[in-house]
KEDRENRO-866992 format. One record per atom (N, C-alpha, C): atom name; residue in one letter; x, y, z. Coordinates in steps of 0.001 Angstrom, whole numbers, padded with zeros to 6 digits. Last residue first. Example, Ala and Ser with C-alpha at 12.3 -4.5 7.8 and 13.67 -1.06 7.14 Angstrom:
2
@atomo: N; residuo: S; px: 012850; py: -002250; pz: 007080 $
@atomo: CA; residuo: S; px: 013670; py: -001060; pz: 007140 $
@atomo: C; residuo: S; px: 012900; py: 000030; pz: 007870 $
@atomo: N; residuo: A; px: 013190; py: -005690; pz: 007800 $
@atomo: CA; residuo: A; px: 012300; py: -004500; pz: 007800 $
@atomo: C; residuo: A; px: 013200; py: -003300; pz: 007800 $
This chain:
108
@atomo: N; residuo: X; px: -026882; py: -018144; pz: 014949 $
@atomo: CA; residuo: X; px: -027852; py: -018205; pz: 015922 $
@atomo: C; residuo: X; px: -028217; py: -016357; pz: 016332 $
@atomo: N; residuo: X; px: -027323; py: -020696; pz: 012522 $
@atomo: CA; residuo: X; px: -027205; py: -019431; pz: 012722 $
@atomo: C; residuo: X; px: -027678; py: -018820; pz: 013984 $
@atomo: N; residuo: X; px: -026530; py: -023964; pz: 011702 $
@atomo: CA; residuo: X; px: -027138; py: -023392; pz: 012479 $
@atomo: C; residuo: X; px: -026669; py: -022149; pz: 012304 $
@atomo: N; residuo: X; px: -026712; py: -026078; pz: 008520 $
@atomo: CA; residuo: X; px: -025851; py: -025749; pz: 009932 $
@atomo: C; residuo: X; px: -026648; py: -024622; pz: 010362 $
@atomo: N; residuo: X; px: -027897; py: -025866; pz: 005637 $
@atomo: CA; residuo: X; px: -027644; py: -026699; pz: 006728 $
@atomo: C; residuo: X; px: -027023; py: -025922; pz: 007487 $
@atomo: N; residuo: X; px: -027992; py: -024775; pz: 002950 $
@atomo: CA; residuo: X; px: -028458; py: -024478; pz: 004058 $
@atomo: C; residuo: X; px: -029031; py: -024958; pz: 005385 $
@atomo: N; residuo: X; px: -024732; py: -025008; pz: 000864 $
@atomo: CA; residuo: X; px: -026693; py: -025781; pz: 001588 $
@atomo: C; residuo: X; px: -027003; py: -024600; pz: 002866 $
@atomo: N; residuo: X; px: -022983; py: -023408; pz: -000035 $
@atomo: CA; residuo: X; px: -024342; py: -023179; pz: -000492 $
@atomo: C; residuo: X; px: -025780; py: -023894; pz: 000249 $
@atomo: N; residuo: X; px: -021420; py: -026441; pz: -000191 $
@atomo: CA; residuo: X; px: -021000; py: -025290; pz: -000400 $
@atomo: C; residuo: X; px: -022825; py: -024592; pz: -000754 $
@atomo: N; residuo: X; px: -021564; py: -028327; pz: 002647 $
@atomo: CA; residuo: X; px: -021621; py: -028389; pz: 000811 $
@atomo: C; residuo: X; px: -021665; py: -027016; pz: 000968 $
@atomo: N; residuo: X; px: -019734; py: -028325; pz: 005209 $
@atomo: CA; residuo: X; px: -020977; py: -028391; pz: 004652 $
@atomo: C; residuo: X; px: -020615; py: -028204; pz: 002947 $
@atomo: N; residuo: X; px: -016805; py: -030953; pz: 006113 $
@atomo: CA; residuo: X; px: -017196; py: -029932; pz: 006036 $
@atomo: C; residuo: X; px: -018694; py: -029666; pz: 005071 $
@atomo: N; residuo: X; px: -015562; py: -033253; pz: 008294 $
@atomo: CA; residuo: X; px: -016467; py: -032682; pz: 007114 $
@atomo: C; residuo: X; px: -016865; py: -031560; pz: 007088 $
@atomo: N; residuo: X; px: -013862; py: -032479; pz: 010658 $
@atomo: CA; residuo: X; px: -013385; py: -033828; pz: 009581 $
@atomo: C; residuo: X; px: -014433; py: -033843; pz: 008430 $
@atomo: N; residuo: X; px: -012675; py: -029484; pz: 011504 $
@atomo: CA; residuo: X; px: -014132; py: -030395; pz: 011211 $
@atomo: C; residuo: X; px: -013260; py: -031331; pz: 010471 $
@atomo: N; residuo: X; px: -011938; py: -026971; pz: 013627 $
@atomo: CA; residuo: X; px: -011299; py: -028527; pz: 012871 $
@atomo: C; residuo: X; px: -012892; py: -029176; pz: 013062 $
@atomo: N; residuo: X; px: -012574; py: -023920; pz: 013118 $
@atomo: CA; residuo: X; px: -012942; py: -024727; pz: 014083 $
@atomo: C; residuo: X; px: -012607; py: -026124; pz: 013148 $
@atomo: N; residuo: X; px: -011575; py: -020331; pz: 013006 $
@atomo: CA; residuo: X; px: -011483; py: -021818; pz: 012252 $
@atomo: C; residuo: X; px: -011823; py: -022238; pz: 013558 $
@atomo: N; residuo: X; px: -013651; py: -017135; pz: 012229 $
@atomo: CA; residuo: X; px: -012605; py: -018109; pz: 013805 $
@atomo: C; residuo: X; px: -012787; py: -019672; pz: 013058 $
@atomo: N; residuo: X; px: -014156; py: -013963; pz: 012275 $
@atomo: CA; residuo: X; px: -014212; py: -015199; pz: 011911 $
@atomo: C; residuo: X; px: -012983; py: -016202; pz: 012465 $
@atomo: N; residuo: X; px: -015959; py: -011175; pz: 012659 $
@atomo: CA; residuo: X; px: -015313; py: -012120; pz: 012815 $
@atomo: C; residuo: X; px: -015150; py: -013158; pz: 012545 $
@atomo: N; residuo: X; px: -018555; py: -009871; pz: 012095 $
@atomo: CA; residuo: X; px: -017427; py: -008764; pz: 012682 $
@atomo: C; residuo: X; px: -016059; py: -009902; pz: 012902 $
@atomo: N; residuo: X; px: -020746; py: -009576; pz: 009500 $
@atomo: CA; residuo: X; px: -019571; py: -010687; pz: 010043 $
@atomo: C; residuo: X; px: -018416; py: -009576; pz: 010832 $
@atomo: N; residuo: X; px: -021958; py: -007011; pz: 009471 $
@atomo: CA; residuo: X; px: -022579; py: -008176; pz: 009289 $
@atomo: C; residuo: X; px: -022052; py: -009718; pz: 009730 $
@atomo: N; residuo: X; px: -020697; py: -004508; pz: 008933 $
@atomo: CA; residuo: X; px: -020842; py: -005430; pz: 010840 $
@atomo: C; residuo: X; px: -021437; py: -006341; pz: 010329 $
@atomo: N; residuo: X; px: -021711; py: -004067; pz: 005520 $
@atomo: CA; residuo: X; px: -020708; py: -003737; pz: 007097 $
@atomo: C; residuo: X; px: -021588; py: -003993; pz: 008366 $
@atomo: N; residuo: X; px: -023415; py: -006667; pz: 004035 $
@atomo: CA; residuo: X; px: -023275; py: -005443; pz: 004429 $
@atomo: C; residuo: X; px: -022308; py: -005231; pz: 006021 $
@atomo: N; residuo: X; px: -021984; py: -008948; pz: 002353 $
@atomo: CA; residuo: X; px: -023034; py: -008812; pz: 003245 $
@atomo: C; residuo: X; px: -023879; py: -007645; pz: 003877 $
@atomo: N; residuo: X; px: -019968; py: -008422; pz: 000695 $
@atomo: CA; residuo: X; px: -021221; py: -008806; pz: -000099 $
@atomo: C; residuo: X; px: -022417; py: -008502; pz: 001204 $
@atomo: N; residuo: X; px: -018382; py: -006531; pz: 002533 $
@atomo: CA; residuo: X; px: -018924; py: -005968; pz: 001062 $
@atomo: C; residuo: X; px: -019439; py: -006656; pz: 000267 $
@atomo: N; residuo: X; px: -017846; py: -008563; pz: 004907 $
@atomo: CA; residuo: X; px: -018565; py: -006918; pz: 004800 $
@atomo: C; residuo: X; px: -019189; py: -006355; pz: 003458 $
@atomo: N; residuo: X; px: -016499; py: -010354; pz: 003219 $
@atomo: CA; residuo: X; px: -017374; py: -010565; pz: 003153 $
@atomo: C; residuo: X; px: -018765; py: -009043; pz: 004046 $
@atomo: N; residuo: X; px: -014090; py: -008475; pz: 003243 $
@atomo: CA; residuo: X; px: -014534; py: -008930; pz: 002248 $
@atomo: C; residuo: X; px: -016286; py: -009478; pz: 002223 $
@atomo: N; residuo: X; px: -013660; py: -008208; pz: 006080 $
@atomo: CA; residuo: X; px: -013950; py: -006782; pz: 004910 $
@atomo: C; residuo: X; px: -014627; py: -007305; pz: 003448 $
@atomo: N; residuo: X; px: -013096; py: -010620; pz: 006875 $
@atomo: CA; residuo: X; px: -014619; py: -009879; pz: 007297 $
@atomo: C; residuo: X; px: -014351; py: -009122; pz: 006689 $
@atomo: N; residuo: X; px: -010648; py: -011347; pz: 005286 $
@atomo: CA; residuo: X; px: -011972; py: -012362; pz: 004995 $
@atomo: C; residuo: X; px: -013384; py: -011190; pz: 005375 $
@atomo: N; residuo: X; px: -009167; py: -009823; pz: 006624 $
@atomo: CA; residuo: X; px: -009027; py: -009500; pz: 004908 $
@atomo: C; residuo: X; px: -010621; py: -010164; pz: 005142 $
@atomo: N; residuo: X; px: -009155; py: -010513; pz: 008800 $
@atomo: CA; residuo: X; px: -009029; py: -009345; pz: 008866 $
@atomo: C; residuo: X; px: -009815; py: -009235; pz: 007244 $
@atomo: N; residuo: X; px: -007684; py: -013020; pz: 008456 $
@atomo: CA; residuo: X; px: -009104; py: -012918; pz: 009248 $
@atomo: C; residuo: X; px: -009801; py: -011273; pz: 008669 $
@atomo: N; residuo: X; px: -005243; py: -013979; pz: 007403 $
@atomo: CA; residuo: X; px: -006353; py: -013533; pz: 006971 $
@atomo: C; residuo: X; px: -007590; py: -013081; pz: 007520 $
@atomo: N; residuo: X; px: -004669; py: -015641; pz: 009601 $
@atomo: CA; residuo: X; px: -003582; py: -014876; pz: 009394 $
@atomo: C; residuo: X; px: -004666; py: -013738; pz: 008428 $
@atomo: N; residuo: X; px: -006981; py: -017981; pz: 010232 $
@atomo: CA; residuo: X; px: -006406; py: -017100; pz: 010978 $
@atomo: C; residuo: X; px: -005260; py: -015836; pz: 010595 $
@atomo: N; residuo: X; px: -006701; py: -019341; pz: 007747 $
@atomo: CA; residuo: X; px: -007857; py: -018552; pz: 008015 $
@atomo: C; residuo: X; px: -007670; py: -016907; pz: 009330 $
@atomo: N; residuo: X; px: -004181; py: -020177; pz: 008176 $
@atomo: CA; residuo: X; px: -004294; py: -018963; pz: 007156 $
@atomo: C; residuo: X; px: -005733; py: -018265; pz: 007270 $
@atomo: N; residuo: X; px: -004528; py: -021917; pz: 010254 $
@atomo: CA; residuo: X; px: -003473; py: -020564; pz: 010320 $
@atomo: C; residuo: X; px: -004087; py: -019702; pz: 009281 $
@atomo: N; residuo: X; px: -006570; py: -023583; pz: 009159 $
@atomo: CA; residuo: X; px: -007002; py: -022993; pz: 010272 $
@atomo: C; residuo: X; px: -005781; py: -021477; pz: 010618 $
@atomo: N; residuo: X; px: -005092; py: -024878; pz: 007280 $
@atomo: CA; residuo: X; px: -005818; py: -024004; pz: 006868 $
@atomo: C; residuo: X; px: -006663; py: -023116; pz: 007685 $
@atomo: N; residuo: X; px: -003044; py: -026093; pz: 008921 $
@atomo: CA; residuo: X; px: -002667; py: -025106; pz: 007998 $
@atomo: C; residuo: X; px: -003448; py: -023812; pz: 007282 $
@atomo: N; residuo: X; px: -004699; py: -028445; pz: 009685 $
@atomo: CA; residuo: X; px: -004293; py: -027711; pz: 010850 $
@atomo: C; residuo: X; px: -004159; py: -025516; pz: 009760 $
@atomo: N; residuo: X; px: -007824; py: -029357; pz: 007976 $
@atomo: CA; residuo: X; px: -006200; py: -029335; pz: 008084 $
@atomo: C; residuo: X; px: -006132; py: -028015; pz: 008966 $
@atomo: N; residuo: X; px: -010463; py: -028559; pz: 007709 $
@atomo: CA; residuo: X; px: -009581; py: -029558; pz: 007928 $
@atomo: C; residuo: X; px: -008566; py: -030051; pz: 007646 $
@atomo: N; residuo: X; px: -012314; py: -026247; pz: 009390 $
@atomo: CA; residuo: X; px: -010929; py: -026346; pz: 008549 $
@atomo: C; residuo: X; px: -010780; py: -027605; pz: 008040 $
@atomo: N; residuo: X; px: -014850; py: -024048; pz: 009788 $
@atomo: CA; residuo: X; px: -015006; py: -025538; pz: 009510 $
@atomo: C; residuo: X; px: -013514; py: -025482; pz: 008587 $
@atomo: N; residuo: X; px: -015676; py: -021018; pz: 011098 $
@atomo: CA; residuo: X; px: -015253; py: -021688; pz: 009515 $
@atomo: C; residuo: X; px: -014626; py: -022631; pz: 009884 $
@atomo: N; residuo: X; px: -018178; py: -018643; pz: 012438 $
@atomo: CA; residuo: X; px: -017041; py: -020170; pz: 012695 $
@atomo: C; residuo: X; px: -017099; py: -020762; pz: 011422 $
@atomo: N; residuo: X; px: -018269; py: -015184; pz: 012516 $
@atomo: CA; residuo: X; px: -018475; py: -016555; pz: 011450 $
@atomo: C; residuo: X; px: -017883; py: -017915; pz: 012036 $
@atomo: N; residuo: X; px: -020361; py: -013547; pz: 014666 $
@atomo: CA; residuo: X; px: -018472; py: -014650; pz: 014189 $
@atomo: C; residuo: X; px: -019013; py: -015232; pz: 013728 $
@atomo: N; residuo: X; px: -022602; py: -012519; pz: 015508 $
@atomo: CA; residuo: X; px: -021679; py: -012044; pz: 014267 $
@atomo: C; residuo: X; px: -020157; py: -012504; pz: 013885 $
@atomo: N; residuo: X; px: -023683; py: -015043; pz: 016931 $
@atomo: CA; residuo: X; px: -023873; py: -013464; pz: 016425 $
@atomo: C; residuo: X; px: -023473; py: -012699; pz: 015716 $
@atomo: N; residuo: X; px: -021986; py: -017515; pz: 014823 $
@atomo: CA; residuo: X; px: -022477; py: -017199; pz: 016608 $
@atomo: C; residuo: X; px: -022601; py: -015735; pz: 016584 $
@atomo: N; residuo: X; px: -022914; py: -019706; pz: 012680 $
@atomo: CA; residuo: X; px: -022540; py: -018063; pz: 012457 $
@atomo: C; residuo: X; px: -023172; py: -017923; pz: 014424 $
@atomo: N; residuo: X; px: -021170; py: -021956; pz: 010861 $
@atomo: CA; residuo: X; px: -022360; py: -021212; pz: 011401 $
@atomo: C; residuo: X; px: -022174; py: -020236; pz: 011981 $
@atomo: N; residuo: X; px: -019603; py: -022790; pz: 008641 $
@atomo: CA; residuo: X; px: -020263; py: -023908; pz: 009303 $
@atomo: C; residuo: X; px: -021309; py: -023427; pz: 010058 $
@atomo: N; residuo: X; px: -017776; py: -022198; pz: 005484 $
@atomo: CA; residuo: X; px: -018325; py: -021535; pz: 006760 $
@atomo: C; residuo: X; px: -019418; py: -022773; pz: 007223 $
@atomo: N; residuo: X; px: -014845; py: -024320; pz: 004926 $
@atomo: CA; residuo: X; px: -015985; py: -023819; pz: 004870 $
@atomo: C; residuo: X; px: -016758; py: -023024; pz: 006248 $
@atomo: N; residuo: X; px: -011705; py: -025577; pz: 003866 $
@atomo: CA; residuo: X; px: -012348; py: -024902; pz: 004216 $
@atomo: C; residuo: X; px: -013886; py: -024774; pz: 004417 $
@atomo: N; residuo: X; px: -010609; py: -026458; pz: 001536 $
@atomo: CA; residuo: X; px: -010253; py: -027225; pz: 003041 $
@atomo: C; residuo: X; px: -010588; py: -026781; pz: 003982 $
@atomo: N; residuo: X; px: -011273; py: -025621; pz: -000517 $
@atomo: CA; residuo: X; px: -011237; py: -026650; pz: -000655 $
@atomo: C; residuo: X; px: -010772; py: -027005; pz: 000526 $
@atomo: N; residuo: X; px: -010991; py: -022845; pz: 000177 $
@atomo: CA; residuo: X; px: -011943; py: -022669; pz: -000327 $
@atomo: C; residuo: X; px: -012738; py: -024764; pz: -000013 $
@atomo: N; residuo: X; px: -007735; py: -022446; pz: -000456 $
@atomo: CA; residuo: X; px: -008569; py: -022557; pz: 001159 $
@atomo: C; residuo: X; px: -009568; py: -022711; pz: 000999 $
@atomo: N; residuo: X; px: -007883; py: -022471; pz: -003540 $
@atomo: CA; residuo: X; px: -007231; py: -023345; pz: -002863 $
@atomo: C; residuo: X; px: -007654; py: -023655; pz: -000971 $
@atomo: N; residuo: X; px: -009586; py: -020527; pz: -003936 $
@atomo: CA; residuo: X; px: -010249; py: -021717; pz: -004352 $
@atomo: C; residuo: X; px: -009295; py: -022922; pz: -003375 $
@atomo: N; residuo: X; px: -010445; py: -017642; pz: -001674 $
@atomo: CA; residuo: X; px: -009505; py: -018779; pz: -002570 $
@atomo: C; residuo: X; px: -009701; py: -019895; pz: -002767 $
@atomo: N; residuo: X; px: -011820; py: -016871; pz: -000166 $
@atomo: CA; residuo: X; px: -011036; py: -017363; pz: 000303 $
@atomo: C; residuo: X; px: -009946; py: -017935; pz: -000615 $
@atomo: N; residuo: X; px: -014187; py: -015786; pz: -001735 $
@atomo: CA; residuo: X; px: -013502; py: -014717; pz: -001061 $
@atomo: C; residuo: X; px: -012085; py: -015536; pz: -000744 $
@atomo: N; residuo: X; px: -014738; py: -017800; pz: -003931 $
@atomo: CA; residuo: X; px: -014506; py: -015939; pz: -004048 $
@atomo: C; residuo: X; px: -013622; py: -015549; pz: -003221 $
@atomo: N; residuo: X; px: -016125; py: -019469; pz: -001799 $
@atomo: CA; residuo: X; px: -014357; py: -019874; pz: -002949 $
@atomo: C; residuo: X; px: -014154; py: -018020; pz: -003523 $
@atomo: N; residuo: X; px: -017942; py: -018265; pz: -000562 $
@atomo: CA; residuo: X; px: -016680; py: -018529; pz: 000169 $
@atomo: C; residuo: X; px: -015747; py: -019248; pz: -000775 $
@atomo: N; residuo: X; px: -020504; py: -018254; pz: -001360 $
@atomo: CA; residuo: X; px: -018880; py: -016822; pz: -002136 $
@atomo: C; residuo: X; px: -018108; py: -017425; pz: -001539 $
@atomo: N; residuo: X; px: -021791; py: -019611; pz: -000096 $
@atomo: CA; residuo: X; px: -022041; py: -019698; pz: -001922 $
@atomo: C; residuo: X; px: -020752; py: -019113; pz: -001866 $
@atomo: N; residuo: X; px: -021185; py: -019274; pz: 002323 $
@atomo: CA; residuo: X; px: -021094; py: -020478; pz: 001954 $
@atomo: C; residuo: X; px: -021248; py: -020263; pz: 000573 $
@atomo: N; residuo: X; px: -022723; py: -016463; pz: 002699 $
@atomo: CA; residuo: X; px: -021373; py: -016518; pz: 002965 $
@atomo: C; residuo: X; px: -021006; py: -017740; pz: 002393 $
@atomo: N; residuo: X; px: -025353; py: -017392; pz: 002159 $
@atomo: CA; residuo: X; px: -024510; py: -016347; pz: 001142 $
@atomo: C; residuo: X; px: -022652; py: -016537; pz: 001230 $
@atomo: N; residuo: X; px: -025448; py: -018653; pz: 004717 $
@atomo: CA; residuo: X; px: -026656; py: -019114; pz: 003115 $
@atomo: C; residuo: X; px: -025221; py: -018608; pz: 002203 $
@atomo: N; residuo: X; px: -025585; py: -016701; pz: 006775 $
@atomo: CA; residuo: X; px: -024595; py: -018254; pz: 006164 $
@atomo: C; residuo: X; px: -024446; py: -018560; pz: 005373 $
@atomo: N; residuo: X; px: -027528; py: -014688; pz: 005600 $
@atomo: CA; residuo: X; px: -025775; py: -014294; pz: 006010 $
@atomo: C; residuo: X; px: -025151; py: -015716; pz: 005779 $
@atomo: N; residuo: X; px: -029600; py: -016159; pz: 006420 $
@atomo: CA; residuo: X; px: -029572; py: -015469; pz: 005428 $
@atomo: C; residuo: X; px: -027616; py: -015315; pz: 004841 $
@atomo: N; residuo: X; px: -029558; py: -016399; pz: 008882 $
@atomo: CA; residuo: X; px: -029675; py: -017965; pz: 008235 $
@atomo: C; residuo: X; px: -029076; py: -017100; pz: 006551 $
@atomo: N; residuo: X; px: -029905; py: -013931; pz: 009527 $
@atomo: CA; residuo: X; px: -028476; py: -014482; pz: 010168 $
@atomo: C; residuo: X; px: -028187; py: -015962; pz: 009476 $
@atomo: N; residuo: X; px: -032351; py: -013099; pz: 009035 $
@atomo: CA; residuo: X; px: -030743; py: -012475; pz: 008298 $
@atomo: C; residuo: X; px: -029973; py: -013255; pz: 008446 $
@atomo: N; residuo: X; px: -034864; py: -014009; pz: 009986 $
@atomo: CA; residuo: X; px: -033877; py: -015194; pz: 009063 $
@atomo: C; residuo: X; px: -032510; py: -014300; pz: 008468 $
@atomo: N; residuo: X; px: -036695; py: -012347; pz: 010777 $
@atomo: CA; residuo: X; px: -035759; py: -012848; pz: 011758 $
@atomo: C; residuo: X; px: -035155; py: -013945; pz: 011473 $
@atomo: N; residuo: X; px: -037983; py: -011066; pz: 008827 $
@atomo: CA; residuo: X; px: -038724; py: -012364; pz: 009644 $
@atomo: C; residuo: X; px: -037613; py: -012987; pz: 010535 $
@atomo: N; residuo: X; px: -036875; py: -008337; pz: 009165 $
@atomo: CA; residuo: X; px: -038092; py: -008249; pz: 009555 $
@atomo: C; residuo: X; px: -039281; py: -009639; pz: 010028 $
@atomo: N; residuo: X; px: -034458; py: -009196; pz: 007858 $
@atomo: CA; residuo: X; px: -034496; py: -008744; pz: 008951 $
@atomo: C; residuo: X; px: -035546; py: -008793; pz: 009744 $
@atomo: N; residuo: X; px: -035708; py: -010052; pz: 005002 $
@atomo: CA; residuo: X; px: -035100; py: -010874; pz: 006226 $
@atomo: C; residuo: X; px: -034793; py: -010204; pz: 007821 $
@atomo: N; residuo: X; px: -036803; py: -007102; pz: 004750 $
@atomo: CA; residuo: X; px: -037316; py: -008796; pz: 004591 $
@atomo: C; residuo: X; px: -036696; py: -009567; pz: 005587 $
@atomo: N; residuo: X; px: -034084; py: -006076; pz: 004299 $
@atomo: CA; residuo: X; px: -035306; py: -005609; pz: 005380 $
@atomo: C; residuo: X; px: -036219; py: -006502; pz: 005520 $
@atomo: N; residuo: X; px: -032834; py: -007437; pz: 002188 $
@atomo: CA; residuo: X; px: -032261; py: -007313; pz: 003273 $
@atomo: C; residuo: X; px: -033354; py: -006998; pz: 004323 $
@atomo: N; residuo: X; px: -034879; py: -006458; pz: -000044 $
@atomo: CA; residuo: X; px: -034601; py: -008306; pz: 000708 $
@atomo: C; residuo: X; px: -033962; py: -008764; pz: 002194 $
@atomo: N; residuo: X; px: -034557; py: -003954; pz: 000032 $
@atomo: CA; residuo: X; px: -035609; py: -004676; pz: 000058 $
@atomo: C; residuo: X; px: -035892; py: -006235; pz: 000856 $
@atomo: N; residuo: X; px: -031937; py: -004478; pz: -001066 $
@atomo: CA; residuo: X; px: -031994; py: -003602; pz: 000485 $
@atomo: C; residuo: X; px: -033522; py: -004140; pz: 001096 $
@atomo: N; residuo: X; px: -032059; py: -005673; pz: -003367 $
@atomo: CA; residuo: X; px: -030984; py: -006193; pz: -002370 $
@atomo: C; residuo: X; px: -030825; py: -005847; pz: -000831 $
@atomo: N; residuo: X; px: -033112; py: -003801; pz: -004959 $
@atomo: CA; residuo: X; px: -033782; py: -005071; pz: -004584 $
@atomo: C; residuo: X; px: -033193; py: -005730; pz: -003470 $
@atomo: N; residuo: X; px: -032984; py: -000544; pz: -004528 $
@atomo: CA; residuo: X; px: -032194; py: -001499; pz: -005004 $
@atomo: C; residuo: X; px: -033230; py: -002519; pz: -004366 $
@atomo: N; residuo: X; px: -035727; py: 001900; pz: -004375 $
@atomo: CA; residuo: X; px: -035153; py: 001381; pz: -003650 $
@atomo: C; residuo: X; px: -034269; py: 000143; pz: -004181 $
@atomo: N; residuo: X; px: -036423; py: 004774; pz: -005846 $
@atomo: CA; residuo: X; px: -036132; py: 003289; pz: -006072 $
@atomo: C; residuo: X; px: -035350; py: 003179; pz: -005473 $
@atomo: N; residuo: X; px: -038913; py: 007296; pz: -005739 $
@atomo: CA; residuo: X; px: -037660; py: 006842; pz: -005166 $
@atomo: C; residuo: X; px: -037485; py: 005353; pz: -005463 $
């Protein structure tokens, strides 16, 4: 039986209790993918409260569209992460936002 590498890794992390650092990590690399390069740039994911993503805006505008999109964003990122992985996502006004990909900010 072959197991994909990606499920492997997934049970890994599950098993040292880093999914959720895991999940930010990822979500922050794709987040110009999923969001658009244009929200992508006024945007970012910042940390993850059990399964809400909180995404870091700065501008009022980009906090609506995060918001008008919400729906679209967790299906999307459902299908790099795996389903329920992000059941939500919610803008929060940052005057900086994280580098795209670090693995800074908190998962809890």
């Amino acid at each position: 039986m072959v197991v994909p590498i990606r499920e492997v890794l997934r049970a890994a992390a599950r098993a040292l209790g880093i999914e959720p650092a895991v999940h930010l990590a990822t979500a922050r690399e794709i987040w110009p993918r999923i969001a658009g390069q244009a929200l992508a740039g006024v945007s970012a994911p910042v940390t993850l409260r059990g399964k809400r993503l909180l995404v870091g805006v700065t501008h009022e505008a980009a906090g609506q569209e995060v918001r008008l999109r919400r729906s679209e964003i967790v299906a999307a990122l459902g299908r790099e992460l795996g389903e329920g992985a992000i059941t939500d996502v919610t803008p929060v006004a940052r005057r900086r936002l994280p580098d795209r990909g670090s693995g800074q900010g908190k998962a809890r």
